[in-house]
ZAMARGU-4260 file (C-alpha; in steps of 0.2 Angstrom, whole numbers, plus 5000, padded with zeros to 4 digits):
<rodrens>
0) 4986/4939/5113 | 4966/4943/5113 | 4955/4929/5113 | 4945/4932/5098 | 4945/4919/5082
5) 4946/4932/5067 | 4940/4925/5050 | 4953/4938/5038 | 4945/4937/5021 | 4957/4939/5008
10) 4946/4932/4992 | 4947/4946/4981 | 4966/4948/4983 | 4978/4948/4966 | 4993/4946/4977
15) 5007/4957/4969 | 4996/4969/4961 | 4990/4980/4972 | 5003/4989/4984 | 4999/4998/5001
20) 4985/4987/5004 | 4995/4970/5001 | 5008/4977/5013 | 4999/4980/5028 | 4989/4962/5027
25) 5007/4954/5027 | 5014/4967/5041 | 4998/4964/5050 | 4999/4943/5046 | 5015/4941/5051
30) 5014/4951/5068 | 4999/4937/5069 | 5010/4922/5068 | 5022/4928/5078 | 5008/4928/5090
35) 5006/4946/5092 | 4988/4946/5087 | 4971/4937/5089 | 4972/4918/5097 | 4967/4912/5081
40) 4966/4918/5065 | 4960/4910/5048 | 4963/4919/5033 | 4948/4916/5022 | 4960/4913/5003
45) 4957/4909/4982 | 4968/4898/4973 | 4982/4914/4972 | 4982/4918/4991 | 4985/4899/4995
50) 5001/4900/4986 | 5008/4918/4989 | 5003/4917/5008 | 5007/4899/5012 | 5025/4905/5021
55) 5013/4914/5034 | 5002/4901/5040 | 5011/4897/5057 | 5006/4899/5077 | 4988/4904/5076
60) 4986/4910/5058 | 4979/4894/5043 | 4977/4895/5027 | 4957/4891/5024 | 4953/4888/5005
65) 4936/4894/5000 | 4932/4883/4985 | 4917/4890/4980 | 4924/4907/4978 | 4931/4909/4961
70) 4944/4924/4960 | 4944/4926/4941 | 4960/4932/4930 | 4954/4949/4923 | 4942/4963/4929
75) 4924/4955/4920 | 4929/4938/4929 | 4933/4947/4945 | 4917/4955/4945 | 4906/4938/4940
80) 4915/4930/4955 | 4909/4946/4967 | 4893/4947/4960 | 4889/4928/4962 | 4896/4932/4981
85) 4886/4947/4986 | 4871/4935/4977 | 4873/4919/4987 | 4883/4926/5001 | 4876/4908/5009
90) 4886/4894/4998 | 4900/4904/5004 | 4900/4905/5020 | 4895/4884/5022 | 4913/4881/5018
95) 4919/4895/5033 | 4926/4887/5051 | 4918/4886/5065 | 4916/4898/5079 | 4921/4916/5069
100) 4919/4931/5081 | 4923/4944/5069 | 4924/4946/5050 | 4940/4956/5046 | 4939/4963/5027
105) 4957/4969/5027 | 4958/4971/5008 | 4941/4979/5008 | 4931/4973/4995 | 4915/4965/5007
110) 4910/4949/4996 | 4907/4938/5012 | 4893/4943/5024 | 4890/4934/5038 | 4873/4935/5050
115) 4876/4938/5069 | 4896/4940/5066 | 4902/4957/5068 | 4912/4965/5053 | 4927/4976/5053
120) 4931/4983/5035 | 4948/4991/5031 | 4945/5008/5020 | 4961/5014/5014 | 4955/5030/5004
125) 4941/5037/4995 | 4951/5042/4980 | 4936/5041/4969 | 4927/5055/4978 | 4942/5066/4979
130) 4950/5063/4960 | 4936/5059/4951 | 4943/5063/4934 | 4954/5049/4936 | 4940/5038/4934
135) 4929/5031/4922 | 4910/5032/4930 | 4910/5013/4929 | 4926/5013/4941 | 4918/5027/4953
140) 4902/5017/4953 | 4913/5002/4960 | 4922/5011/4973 | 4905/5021/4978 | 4898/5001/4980
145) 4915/4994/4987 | 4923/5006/4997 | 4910/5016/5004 | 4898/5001/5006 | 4909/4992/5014
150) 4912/5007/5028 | 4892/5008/5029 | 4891/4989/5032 | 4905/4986/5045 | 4903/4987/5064
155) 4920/4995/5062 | 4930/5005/5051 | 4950/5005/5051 | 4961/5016/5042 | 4977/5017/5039
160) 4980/5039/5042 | 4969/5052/5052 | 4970/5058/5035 | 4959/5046/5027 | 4948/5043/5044
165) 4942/5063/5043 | 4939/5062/5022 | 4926/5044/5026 | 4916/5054/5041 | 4916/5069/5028
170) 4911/5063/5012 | 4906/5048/5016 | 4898/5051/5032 | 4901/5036/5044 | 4898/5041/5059
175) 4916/5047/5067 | 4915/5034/5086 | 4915/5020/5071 | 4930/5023/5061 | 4947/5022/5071
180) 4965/5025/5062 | 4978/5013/5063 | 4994/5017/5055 | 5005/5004/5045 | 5019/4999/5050
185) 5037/4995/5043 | 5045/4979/5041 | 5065/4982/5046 | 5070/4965/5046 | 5070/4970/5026
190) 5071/4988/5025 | 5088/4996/5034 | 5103/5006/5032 | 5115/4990/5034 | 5119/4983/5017
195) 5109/4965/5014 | 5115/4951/5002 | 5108/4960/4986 | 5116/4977/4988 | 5134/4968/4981
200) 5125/4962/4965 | 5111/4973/4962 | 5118/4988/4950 | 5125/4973/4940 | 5111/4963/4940
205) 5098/4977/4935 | 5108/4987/4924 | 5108/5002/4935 | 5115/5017/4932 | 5128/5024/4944
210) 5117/5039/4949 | 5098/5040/4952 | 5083/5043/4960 | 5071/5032/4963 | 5051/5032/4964
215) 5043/5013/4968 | 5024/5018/4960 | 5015/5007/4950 | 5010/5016/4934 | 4992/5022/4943
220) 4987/5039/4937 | 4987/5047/4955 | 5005/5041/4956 | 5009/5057/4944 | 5022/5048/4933
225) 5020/5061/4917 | 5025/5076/4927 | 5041/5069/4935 | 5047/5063/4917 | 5044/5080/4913
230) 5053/5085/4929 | 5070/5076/4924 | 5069/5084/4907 | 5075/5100/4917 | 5088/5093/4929
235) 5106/5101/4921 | 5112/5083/4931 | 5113/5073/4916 | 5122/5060/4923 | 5108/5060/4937
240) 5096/5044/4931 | 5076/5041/4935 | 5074/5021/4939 | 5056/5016/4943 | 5046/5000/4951
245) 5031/4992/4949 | 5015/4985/4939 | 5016/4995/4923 | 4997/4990/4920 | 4997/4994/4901
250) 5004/5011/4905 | 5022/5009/4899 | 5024/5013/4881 | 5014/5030/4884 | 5027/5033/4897
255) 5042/5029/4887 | 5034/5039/4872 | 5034/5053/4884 | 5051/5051/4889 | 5057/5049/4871
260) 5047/5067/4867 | 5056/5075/4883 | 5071/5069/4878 | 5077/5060/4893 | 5074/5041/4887
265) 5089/5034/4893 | 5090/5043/4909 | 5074/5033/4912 | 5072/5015/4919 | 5058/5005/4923
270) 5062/4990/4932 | 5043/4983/4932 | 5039/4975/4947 | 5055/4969/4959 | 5058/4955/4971
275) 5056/4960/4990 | 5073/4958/4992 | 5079/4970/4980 | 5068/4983/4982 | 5077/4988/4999
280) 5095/4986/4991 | 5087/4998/4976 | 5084/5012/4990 | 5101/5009/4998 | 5105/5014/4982
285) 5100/5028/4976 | 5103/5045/4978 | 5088/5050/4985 | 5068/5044/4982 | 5058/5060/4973
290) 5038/5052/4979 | 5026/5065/4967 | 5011/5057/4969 | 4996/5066/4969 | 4984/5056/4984
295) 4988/5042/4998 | 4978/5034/5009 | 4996/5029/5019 | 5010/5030/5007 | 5022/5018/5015
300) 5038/5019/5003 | 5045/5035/5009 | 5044/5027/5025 | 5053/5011/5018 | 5066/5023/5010
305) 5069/5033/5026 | 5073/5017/5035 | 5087/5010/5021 | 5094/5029/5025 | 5087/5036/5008
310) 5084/5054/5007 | 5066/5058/5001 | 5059/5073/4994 | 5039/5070/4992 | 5022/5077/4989
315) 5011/5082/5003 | 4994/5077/4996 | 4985/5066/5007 | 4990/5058/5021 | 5009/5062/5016
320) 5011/5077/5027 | 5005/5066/5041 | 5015/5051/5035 | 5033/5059/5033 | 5031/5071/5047
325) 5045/5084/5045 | 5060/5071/5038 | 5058/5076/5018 | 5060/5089/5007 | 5045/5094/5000
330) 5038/5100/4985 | 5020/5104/4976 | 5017/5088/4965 | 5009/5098/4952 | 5021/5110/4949
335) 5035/5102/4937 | 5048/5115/4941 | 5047/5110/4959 | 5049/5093/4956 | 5062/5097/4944
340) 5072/5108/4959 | 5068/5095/4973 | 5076/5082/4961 | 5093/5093/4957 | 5093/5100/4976
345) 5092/5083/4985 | 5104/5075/4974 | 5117/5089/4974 | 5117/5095/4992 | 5128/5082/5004
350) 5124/5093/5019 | 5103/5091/5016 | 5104/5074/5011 | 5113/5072/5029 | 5101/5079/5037
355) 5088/5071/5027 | 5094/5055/5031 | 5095/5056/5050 | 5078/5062/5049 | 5072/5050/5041
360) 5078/5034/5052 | 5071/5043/5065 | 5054/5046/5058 | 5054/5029/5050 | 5058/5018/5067
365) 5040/5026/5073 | 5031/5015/5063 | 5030/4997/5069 | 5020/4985/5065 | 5019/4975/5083
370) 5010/4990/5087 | 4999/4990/5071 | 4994/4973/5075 | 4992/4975/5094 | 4980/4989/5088
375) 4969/4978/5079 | 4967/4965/5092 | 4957/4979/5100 | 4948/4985/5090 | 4941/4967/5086
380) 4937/4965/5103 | 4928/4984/5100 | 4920/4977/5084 | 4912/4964/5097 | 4904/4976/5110
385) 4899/4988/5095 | 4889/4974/5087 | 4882/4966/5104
</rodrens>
């Protein structure tokens, strides 16, 4: 345990609608309580937080409300409440404990500064700079402020791939001794290839079909749910089913419009957004996980699937290649009849899947996060002698 009082700001998090970044504050918050972490950590939480997180506050991690920090409910009351923040960064930071030594933004978004107290921001991908036509100018604008400013600010950068630590000294050109990868972790108390209490009931429960292939994505347009419907429209398999996960974000109907042009409506199902114990029973499962999308800063659920000993076939975009090492099938994400011949191979071929699978337990068991979070007490005490 490091002897370090950590403030972890967590104010501009939704919990449950966002994904990779939401997974590594909880990896990384309960490794804390556990007491594998700093010798105190308070997480800096909005109303939402308070009540999501409240299961986490035990050892040395609190729940400390800030009351003068507003979260909002939509994107224009979201940015009123950063706005007033970055404006009067002071009436925030009176209602903060005392004795902080480092400011961790873990969810990145830096609406808290504090004078004299070293900062460590977590940067999880500069997807604006690398798919710009995937978002408006107002939305690269934020990310430009966000993302990159919050790297510019910090003492100390974290991210979660090399992949992503080499694309912020590039492009966005921090310096490459203040930016330091730390790659997540998985949580296999939940995700394993031994059945769990919701395996028995699930396919009932749900509706599922008996065969299919899964993809956990929220409907983000990176997350390339268009071509993979396409995809399905040329499997032979048409007892082979798609079921998908996840914040539909006002996508949905285009996506089931699509399917029903495609012709394969009822072979698609979208479950929305699942509880945590279903989604490992989902994997266990399936046939195999088919992961197209187009750009991760991490991409943790083809690691989650490997550990549930679910064959993956994936996209190497990204940090991907680096993430799933050589323990999927793997496909360009662009090409639909790649996806299309990933999806009929991986589901058709027992001896691949096989293989696939010990693979992937393998590959998956590397990732921890006791070591994720043994990582970060470092570099907080790293943060400390950068700043001094």
């Amino acid at each position: 345990m490091s002897a370090v009082h950590v403030a972890f700001s967590l104010l501009t998090l939704f919990p449950g609608r966002v994904g990779g970044s939401e997974s590594n504050v909880q990896g990384l918050l309960r490794e804390f309580s556990a007491g594998n972490g700093p010798a105190r950590v308070s997480v800096l939480a909005n109303a939402l937080v308070m009540e999501a997180y409240r299961d986490l506050a035990s050892g040395p991690v609190s729940l400390h409300m800030v009351r003068r920090y507003r979260q909002g409910d939509g994107t224009l009351t979201r940015a009123a409440a950063m706005t007033m923040a970055a404006l009067r960064p002071r009436r925030i930071a009176s209602e903060l404990p005392s004795g902080i030594d480092v400011l961790h933004h873990p969810v990145t978004v830096p609406v808290l500064r504090m004078p004299d107290v070293p900062t460590v921001a977590t940067v999880y991908d500069l997807q604006h700079r690398e798919l710009p036509e995937l978002f408006t100018r107002a939305e690269r604008a934020y990310r430009r402020w966000a993302y990159e400013g919050a790297a510019r600010r910090a003492d100390l950068v974290i991210t979660t791939s090399e992949y992503s630590r080499g694309r912020l000294v590039e492009i966005a050109g921090i310096p490459a001794d203040r930016v330091v990868s730390v790659l997540m972790g998985i949580d296999v108390d939940r995700f394993r290839p031994e059945p769990g209490p919701a395996d028995a009931t699930l396919a009932e429960r749900l509706s599922l079909p008996e065969r299919y292939v899964v993809y956990p994505a929220n409907l983000w347009p990176h997350k390339n749910h268009d071509l993979l419907v396409d995809a399905l429209a040329q499997v032979e398999d048409r007892d082979l089913h798609l079921v998908l996960t996840g914040q539909d974000y006002g996508r949905g109907d285009a996506l089931r419009a699509r399917a029903r042009r495609m012709g394969v409506e009822g072979r698609v199902r979208h479950l929305g957004f699942l509880a945590a114990d279903d989604v490992p029973a989902l994997y266990r499962g399936a046939s195999a996980m088919i992961f197209p999308s187009l750009y991760e800063g991490f991409g943790s659920p083809p690691l989650e699937a490997m550990a549930c000993g679910c064959p993956v076939a994936s996209s190497t975009r990204g940090s991907l290649a680096e993430v799933i090492g050589g323990a999927a099938l793997t496909f360009d994400p662009e090409s639909v009849e790649e996806i299309a011949a990933s999806i009929a191979r991986i589901a058709e071929d027992q001896e691949l899947r096989s293989r696939l699978r010990e693979a992937g337990l393998a590959r998956a068991s590397g990732f921890t996060w006791e070591a994720a979070a043994r990582r970060h007490c470092e570099l907080y005490e790293l943060a400390r002698t950068l700043a001094a």
